[in-house]
Z-matrix of the N, CA and C atoms (Angstrom, degrees):
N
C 1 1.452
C 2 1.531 1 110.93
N 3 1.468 2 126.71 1 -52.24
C 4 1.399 3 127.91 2 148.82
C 5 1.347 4 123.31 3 -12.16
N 6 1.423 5 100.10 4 -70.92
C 7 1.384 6 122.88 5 -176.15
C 8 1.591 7 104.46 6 -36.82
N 9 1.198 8 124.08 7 -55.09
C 10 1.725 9 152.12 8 -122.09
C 11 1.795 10 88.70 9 -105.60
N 12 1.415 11 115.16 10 -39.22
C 13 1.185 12 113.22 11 -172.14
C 14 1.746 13 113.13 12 -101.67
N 15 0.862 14 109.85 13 -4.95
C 16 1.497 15 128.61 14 163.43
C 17 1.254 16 110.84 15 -77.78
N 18 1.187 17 119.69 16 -49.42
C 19 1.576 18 121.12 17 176.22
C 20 1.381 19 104.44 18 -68.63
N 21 1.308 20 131.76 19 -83.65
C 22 0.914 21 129.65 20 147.20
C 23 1.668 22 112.74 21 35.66
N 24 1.473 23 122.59 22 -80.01
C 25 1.176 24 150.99 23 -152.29
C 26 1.272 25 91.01 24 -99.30
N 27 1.061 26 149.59 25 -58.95
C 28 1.310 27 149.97 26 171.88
C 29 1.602 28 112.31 27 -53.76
N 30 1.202 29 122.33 28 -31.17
C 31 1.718 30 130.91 29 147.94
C 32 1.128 31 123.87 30 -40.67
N 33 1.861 32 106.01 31 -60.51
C 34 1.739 33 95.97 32 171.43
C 35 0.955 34 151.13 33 -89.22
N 36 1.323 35 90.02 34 -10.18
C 37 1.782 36 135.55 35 158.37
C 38 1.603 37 112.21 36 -42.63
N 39 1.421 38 109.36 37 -35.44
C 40 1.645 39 120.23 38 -177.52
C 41 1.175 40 105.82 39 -111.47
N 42 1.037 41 138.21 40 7.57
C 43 1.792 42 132.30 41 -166.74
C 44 1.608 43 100.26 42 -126.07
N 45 1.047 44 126.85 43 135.58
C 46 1.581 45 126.32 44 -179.15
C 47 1.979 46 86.29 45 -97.67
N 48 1.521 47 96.21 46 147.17
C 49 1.417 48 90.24 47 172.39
C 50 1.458 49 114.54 48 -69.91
N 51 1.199 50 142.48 49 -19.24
C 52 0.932 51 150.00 50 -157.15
C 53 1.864 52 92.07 51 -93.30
N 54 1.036 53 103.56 52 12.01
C 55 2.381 54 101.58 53 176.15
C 56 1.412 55 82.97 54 -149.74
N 57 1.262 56 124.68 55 23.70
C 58 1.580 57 108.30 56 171.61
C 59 1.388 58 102.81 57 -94.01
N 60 1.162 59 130.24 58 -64.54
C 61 1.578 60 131.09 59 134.80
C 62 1.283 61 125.34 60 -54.71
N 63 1.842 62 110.42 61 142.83
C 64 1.709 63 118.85 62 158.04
C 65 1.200 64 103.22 63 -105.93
N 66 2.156 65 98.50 64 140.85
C 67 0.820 66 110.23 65 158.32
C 68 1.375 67 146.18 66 -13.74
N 69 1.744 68 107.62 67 -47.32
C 70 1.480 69 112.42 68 158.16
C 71 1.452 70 135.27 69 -62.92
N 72 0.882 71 111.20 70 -13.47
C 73 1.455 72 120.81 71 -161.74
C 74 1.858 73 95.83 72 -100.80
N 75 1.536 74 114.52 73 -33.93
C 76 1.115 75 113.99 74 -176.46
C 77 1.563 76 98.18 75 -67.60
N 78 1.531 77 119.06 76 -67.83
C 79 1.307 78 119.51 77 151.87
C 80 1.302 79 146.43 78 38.59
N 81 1.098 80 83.14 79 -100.04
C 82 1.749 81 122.18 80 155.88
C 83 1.450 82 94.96 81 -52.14
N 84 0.978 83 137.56 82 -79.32
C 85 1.715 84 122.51 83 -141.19
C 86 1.966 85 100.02 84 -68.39
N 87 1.601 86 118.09 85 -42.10
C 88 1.381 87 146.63 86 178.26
C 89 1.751 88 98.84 87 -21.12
N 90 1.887 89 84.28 88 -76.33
C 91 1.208 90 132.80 89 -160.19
C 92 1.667 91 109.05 90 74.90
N 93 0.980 92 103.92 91 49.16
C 94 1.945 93 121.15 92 151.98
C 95 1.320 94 104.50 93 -155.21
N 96 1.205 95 98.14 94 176.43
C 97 1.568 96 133.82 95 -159.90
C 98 2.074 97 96.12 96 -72.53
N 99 0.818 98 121.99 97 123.18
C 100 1.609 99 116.78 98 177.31
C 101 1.868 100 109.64 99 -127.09
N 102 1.798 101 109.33 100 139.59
C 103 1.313 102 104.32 101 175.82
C 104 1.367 103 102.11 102 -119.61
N 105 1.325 104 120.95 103 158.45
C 106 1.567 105 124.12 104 168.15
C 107 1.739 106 116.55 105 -66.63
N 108 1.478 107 109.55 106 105.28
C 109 1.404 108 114.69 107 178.57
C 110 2.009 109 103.08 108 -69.51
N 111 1.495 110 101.88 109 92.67
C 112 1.465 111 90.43 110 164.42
C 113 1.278 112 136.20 111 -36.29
N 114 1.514 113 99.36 112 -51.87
C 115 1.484 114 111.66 113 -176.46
C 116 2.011 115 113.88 114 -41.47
N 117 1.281 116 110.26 115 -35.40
C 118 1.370 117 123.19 116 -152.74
C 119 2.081 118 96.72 117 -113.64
N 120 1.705 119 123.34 118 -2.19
C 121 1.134 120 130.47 119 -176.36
C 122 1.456 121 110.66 120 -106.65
N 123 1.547 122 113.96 121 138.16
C 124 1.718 123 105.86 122 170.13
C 125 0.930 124 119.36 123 125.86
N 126 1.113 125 142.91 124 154.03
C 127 1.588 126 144.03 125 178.32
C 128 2.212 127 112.64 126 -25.63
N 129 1.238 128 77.05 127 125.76
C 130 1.698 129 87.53 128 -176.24
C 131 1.684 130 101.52 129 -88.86
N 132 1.497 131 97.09 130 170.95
C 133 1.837 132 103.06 131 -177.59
C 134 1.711 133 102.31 132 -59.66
N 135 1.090 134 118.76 133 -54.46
C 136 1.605 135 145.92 134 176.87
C 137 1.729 136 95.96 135 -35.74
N 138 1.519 137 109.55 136 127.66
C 139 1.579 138 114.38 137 175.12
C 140 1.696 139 95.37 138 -70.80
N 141 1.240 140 94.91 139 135.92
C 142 1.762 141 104.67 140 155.68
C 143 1.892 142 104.18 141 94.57
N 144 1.928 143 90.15 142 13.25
C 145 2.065 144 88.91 143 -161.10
C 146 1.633 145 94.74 144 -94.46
N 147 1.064 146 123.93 145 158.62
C 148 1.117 147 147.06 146 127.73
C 149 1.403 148 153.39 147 -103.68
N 150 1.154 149 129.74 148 119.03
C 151 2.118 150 102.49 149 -179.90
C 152 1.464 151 95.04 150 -118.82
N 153 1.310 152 94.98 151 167.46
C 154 1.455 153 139.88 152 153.86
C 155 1.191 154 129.17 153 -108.40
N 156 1.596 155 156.07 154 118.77
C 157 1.324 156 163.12 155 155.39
C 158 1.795 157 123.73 156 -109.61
N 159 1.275 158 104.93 157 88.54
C 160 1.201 159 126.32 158 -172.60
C 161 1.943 160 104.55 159 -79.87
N 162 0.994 161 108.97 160 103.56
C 163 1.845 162 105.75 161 -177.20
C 164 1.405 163 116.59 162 -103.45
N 165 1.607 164 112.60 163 125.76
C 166 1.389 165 112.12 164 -174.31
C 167 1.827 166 97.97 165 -97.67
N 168 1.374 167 100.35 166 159.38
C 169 1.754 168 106.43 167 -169.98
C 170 1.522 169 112.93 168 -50.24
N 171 1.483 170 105.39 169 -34.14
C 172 1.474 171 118.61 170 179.32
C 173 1.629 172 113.87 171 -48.45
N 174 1.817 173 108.29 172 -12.21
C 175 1.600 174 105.95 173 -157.34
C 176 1.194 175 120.18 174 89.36
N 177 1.398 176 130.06 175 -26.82
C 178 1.140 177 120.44 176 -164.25
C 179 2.161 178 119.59 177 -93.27
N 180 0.755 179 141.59 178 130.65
C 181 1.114 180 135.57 179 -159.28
C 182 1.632 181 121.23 180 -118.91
N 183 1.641 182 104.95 181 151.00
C 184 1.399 183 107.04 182 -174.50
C 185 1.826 184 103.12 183 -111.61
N 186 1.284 185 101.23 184 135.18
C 187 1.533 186 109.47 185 177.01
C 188 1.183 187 154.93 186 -127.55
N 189 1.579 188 127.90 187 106.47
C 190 1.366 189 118.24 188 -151.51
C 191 1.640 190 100.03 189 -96.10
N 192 1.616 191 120.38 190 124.81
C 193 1.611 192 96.20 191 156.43
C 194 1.558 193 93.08 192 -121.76
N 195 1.862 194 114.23 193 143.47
C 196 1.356 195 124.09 194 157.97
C 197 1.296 196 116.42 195 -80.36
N 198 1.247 197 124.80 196 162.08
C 199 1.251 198 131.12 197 -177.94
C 200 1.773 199 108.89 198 -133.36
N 201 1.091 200 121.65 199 89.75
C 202 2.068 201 103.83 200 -166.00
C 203 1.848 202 101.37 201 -100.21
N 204 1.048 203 104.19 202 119.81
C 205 1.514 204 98.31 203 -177.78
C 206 1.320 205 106.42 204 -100.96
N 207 1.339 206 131.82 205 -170.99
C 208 1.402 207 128.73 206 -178.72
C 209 1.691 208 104.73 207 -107.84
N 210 1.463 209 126.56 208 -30.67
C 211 1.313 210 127.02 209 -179.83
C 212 1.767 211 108.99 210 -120.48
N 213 1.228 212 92.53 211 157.00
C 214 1.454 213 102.29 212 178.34
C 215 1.712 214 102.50 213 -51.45
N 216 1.080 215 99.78 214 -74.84
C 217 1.639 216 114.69 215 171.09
C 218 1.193 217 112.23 216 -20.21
N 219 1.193 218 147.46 217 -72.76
C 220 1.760 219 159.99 218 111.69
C 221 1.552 220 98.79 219 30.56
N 222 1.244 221 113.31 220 -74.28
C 223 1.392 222 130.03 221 -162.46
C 224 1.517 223 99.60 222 -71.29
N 225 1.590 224 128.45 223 -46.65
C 226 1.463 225 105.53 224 165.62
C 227 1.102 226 128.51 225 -89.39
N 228 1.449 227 138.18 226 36.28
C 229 1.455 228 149.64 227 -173.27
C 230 1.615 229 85.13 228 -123.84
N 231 1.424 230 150.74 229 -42.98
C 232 0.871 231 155.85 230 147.43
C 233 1.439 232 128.20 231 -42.93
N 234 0.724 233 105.54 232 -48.26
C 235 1.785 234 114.89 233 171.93
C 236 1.754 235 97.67 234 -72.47
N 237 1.754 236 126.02 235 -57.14
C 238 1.463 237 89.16 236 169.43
C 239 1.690 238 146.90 237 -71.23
N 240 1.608 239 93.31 238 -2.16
C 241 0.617 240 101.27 239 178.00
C 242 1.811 241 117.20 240 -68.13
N 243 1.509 242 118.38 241 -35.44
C 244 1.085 243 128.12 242 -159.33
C 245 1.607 244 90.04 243 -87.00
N 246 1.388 245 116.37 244 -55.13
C 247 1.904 246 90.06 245 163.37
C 248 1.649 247 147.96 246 -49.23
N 249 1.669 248 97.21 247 -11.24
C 250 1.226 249 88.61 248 168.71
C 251 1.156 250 106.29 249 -69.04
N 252 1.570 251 121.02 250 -72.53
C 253 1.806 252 133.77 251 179.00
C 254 1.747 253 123.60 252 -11.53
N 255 2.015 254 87.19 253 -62.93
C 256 1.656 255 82.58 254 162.39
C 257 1.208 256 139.86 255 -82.11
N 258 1.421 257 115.17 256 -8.05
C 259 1.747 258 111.55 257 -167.92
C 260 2.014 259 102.14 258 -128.08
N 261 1.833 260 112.59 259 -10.03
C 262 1.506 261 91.42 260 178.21
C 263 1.095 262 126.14 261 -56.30
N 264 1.272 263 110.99 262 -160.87
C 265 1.899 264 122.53 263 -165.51
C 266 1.524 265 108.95 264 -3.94
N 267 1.472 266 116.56 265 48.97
C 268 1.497 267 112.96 266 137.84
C 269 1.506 268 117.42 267 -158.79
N 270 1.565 269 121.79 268 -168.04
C 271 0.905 270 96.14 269 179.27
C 272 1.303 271 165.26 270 -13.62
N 273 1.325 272 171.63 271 122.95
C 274 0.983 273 169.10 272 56.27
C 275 1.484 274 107.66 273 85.95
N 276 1.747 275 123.49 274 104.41
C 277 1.226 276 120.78 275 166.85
C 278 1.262 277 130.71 276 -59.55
N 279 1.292 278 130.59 277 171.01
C 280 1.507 279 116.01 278 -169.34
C 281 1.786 280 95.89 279 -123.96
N 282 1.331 281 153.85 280 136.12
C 283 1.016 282 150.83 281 -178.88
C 284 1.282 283 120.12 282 -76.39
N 285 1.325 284 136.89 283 137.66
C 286 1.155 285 133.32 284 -170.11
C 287 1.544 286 104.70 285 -123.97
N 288 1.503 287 101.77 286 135.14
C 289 1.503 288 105.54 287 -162.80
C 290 1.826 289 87.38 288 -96.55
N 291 1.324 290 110.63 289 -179.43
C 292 1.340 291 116.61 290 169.90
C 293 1.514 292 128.82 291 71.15
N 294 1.191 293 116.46 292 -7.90
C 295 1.492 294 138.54 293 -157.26
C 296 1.677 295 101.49 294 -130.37
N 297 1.608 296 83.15 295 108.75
C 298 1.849 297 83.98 296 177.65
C 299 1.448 298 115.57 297 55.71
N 300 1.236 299 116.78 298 -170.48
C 301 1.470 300 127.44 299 -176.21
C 302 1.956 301 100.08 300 -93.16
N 303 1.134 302 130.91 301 -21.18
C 304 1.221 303 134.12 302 144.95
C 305 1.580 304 121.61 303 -154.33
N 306 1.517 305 121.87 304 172.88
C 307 1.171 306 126.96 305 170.99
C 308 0.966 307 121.27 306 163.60
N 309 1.882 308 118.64 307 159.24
C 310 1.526 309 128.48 308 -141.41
C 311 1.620 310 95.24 309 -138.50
N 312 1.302 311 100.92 310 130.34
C 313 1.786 312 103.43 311 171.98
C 314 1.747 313 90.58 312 -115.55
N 315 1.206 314 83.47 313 161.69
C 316 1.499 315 112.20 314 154.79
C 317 1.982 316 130.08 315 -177.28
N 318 1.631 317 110.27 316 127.07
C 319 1.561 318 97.50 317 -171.94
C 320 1.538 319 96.47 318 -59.57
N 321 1.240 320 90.75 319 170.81
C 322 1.950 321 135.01 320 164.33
C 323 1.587 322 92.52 321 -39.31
N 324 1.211 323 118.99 322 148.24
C 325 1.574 324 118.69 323 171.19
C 326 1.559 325 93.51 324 -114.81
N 327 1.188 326 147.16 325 144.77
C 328 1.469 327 136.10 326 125.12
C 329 1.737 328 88.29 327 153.74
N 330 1.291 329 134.94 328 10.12
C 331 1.356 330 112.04 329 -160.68
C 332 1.649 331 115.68 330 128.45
N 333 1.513 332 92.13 331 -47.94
C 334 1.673 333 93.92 332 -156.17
C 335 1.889 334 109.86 333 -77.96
N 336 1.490 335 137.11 334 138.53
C 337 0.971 336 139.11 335 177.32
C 338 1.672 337 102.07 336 -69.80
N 339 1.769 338 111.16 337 136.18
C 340 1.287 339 113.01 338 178.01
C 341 1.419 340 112.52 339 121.37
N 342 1.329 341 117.72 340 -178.27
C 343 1.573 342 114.03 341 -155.83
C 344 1.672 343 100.56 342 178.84
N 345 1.463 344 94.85 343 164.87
C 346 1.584 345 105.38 344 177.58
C 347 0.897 346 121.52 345 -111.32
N 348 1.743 347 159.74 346 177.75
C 349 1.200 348 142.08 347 162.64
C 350 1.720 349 84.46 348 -154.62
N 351 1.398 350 104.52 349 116.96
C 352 2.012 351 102.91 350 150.76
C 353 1.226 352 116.95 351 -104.10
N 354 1.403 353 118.77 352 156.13
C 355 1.336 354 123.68 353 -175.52
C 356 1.582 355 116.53 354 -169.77
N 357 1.383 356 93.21 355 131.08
C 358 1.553 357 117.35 356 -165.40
C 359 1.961 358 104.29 357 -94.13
N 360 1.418 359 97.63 358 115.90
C 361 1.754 360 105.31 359 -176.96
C 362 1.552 361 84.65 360 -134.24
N 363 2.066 362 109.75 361 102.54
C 364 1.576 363 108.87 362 134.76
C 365 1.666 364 66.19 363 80.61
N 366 1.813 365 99.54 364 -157.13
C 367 1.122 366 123.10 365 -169.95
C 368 1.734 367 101.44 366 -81.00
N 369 1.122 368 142.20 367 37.12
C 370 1.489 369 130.35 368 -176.76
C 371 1.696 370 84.71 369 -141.43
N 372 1.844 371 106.40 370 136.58
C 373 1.295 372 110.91 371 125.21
C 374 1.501 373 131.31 372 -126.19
N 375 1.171 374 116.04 373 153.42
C 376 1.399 375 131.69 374 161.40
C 377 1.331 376 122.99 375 -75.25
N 378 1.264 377 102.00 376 157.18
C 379 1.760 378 117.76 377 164.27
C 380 1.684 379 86.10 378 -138.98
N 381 1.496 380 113.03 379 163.12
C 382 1.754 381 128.85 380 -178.93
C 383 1.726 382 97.67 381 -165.22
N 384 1.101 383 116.65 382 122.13
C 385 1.536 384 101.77 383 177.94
C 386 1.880 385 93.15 384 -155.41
N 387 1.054 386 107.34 385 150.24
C 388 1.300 387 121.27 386 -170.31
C 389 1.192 388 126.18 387 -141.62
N 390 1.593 389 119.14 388 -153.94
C 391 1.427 390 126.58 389 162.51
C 392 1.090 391 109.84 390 -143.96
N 393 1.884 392 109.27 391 61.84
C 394 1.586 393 117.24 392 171.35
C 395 1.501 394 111.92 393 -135.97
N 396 0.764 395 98.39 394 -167.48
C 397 1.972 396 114.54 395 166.46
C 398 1.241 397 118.58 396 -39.77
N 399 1.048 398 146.71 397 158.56
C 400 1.915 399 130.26 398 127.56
C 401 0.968 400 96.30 399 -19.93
N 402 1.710 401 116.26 400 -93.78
C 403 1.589 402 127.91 401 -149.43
C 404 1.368 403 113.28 402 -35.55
N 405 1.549 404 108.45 403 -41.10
C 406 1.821 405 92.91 404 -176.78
C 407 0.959 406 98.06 405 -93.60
N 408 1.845 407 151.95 406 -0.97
C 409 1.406 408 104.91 407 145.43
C 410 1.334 409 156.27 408 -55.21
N 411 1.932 410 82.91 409 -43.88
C 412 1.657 411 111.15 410 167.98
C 413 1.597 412 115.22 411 -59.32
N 414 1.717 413 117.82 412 -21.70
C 415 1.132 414 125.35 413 -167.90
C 416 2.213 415 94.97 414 -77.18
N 417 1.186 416 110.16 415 -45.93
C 418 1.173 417 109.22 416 -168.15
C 419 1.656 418 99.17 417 -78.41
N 420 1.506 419 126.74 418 -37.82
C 421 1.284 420 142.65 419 168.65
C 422 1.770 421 96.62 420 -30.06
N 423 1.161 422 111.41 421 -54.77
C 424 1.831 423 98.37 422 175.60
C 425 1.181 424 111.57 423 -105.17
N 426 0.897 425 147.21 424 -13.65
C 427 1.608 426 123.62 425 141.14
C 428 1.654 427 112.30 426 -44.65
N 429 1.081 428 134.98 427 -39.72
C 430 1.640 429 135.27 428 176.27
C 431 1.953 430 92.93 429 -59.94
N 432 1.374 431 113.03 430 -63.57
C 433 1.526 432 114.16 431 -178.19
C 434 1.617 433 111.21 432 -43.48
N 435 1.161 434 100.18 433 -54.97
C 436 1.613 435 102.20 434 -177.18
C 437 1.466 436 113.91 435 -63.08
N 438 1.103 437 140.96 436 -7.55
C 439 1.440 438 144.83 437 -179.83
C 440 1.540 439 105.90 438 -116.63
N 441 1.064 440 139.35 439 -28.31
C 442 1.099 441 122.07 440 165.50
C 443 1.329 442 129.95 441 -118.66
N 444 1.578 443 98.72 442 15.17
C 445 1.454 444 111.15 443 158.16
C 446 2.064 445 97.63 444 111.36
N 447 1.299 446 79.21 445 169.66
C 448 2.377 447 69.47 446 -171.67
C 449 1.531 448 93.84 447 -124.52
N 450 1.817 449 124.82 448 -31.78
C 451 1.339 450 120.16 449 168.87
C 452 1.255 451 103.20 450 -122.12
């Protein structure tokens, strides 16, 4: 299990979020054309952060940030942390079984189509939030697991 979460971490450790997903694949879920907004891609203030900002013509944007901590412990002080940000003063997240070692979706409140999902795998968490479905978040949500490992 060690083993599994070391790698793990050593996965996201080597992968920029921005090659954790392709363009196509973001794409595909959108259904428009999307470019990588530099401005909004790349090492975060946070040790161990990364983002991604995928922009569809509409303006509106899809977003990966990793989070790689060094301890489990780390990694869930981090993960609540990242649920407060995405889900306080509103609604109520909904838990998602099956996904990572835990994780919380919830749509856009106010109008807007789309939703967030964070999720804690081993020593890594995620955030993924867009302007799609659940399904294609959660759908890209394991494609992110499968590339940088799920424990």
């Amino acid at each position: 299990m060690i083993w599994m979460i070391w790698a793990a971490s050593l996965l996201a450790l080597g992968l920029p979020a921005c090659q954790v997903l392709k363009p196509a694949e973001v794409q595909q879920v959108v259904g428009a054309a999307v470019t990588i907004d530099p401005s909004q891609s790349g090492p975060g203030d946070s040790e161990g952060s990364d983002f991604c900002a995928w922009k569809t013509p509409a303006g509106r944007f899809v977003i990966l940030g990793i989070y790689t901590k060094a301890s489990v412990a780390a990694a869930r002080t981090e993960y609540a942390a990242r649920l407060v940000e995405a889900f306080g003063g509103g609604p109520a997240a909904k838990t998602i079984a099956g996904v990572g070692d835990e994780a919380q979706y919830r749509n856009y409140v106010g109008g807007l189509q789309g939703g967030v999902v964070v999720v804690r795998a081993g020593l890594v968490v995620f955030t993924l939030e867009g302007p799609m479905e659940r399904a294609a978040v959660l759908g890209l949500s394991n494609l992110v697991l499968a590339r940088i490992g799920s424990h």
